[in-house]
FIKOLTI-727409 format. One record per residue (C-alpha): x, y, z. Coordinates in steps of 0.5 Angstrom, whole numbers, plus 2048, in hexadecimal, padded with zeros to 3 digits. Layout:
BEGIN
   c1   c2   c3
    X    Y    Z
...
This chain:
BEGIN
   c1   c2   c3
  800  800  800
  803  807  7FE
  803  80D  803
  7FE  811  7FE
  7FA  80B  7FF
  7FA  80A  806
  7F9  812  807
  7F2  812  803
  7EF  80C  807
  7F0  810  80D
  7EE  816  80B
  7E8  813  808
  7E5  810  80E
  7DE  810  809
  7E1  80D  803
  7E0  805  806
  7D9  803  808
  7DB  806  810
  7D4  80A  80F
  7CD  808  810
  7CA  80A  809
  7C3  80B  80B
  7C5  811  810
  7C8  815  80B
  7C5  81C  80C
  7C7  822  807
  7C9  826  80E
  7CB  82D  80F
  7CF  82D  809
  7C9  82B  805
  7C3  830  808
  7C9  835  807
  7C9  834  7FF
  7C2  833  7FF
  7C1  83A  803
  7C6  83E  7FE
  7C3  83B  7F8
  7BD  83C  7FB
  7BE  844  7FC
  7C2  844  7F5
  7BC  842  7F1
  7B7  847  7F6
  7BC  84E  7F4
  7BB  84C  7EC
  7B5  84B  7ED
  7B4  853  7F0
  7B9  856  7EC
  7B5  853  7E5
  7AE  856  7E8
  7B1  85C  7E9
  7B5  85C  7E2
  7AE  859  7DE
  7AB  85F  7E2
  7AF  865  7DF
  7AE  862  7D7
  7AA  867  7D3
  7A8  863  7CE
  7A5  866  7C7
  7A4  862  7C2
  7A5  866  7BB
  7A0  866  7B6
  7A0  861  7B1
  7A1  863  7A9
  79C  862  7A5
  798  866  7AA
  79C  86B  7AB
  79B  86C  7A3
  793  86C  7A4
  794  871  7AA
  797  876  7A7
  792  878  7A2
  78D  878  7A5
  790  87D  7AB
  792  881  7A6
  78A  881  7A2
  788  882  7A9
  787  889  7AB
């Protein structure tokens, strides 16, 4: 057995079936990420509402009525 190999069994306890695998909980470290992504997606959702609230949008006139419209405005007064 070489020294790398000795150093990884003992620094990775859980590599070996030393662990009851019905009890493995994601844990602190899992509510954490959860929580982070959790605010990530909230504060996106916030700043796009507040960005689709400042779009004016206008939508132009097509062409073809554009040209029906322009003679009858100008035969109207």
């Amino acid at each position: 057995m070489s020294a790398t190999q000795a150093a990884l069994t003992e620094l990775l306890p859980l590599a070996g079936d030393t662990f009851d695998k019905n009890k493995v909980t994601p844990g602190v470290l899992g509510f954490i990420v959860f929580a982070a992504l959790a605010l990530a997606v909230w504060g996106l959702m916030k700043s796009m509402s507040r960005h689709m609230g400042r779009v004016d949008f206008k939508e132009a006139p097509e062409a073809g009525a554009a040209a029906v419209a322009a003679p009858a405005a100008e035969k109207a007064p």
